[in-house]
C-alpha positions as MATLAB code, in Angstrom:
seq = 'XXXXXXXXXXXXXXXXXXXXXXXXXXXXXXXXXXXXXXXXXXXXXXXXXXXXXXXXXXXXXXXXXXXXXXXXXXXXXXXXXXXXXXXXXXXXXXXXXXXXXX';
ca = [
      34.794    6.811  -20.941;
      33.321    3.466  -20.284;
      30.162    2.422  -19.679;
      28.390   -0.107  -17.620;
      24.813   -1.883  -18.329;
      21.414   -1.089  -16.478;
      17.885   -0.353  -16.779;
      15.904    2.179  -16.700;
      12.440    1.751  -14.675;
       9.639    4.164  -15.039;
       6.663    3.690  -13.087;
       4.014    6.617  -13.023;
       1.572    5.784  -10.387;
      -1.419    7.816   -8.409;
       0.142   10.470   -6.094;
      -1.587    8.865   -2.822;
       0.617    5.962   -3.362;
       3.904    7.251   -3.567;
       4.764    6.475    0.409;
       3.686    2.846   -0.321;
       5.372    2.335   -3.606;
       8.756    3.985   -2.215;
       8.283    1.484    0.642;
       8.081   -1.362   -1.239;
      10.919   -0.607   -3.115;
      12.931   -0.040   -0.067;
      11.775   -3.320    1.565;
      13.225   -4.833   -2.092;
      16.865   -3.031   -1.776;
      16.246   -0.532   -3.855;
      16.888    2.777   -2.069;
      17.637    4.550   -5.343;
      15.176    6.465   -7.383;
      13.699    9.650   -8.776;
      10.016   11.163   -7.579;
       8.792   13.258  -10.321;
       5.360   15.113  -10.562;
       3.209   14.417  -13.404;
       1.222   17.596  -14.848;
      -0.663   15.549  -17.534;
      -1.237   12.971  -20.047;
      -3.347   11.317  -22.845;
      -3.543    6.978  -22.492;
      -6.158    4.884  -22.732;
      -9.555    6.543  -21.246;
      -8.042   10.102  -23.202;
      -6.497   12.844  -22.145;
      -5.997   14.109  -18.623;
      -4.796   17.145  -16.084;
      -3.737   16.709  -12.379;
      -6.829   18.648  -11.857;
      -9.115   16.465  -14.229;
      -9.519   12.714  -14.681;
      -7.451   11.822  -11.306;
      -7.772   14.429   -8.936;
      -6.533   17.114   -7.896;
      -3.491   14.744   -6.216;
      -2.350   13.754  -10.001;
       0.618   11.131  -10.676;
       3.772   10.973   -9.810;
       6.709    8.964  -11.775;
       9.196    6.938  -10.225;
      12.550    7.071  -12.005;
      14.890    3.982  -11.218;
      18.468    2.922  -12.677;
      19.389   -0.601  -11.474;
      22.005   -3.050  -12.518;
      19.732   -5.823  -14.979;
      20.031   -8.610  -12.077;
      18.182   -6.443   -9.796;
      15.028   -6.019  -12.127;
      12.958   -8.740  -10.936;
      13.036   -7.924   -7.568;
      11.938   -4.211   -8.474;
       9.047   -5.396  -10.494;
       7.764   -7.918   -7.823;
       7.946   -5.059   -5.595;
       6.232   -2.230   -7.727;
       3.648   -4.723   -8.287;
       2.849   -5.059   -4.968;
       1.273   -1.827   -5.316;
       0.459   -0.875   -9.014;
      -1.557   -4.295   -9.805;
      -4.822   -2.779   -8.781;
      -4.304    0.465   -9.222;
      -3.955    2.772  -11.918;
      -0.518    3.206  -12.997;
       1.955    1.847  -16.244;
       5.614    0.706  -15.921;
       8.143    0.371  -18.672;
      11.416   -0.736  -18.748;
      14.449    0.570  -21.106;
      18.091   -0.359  -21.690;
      20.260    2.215  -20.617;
      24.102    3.123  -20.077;
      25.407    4.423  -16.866;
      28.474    6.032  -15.870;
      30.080    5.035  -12.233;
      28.745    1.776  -12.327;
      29.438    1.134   -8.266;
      26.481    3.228   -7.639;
      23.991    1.312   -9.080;
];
């Protein structure tokens, strides 16, 4: 089966800005993405609970799949809202099936 070329965009971010970070990436085009909640985690400051460190309204992780010329667009959106806030983004290759849909 062939495959096409993407990336993969993680961005785990304070719950209380999901609305704004999924607007953002709307205003930038990109309509397609994950919402996951985030239970827990150990980073810089040590480890942490959704009911510790950051509240009782916890993370939430953004899961995105975009063709590679899209990227910069996402990040300059995303940015928008995680520069002053607390939040990490990564970037992967990845491999996607159906590539019309991306």
């Amino acid at each position: 089966m062939e495959t096409h070329i993407a990336k993969r965009v993680e961005i785990v971010i304070e719950a209380p800005l999901e609305r704004r970070l999924a607007e953002a990436l709307n205003t930038a085009g990109v309509t397609g993405y994950t919402i996951l909640p985030v239970l827990g985690g150990s980073g810089r400051s040590g480890k942490w609970s959704r009911e510790g460190q950051v509240g009782r309204a916890g993370m939430v992780a953004f899961v995105c799949l975009i063709r590679p010329d899209r990227l910069d667009g996402l990040l300059d959106a995303a940015f928008t809202v995680v520069d002053k806030h607390i939040g990490v983004v990564s970037i992967t290759d990845a491999q996607v099936l159906r590539a019309e849909r991306f």
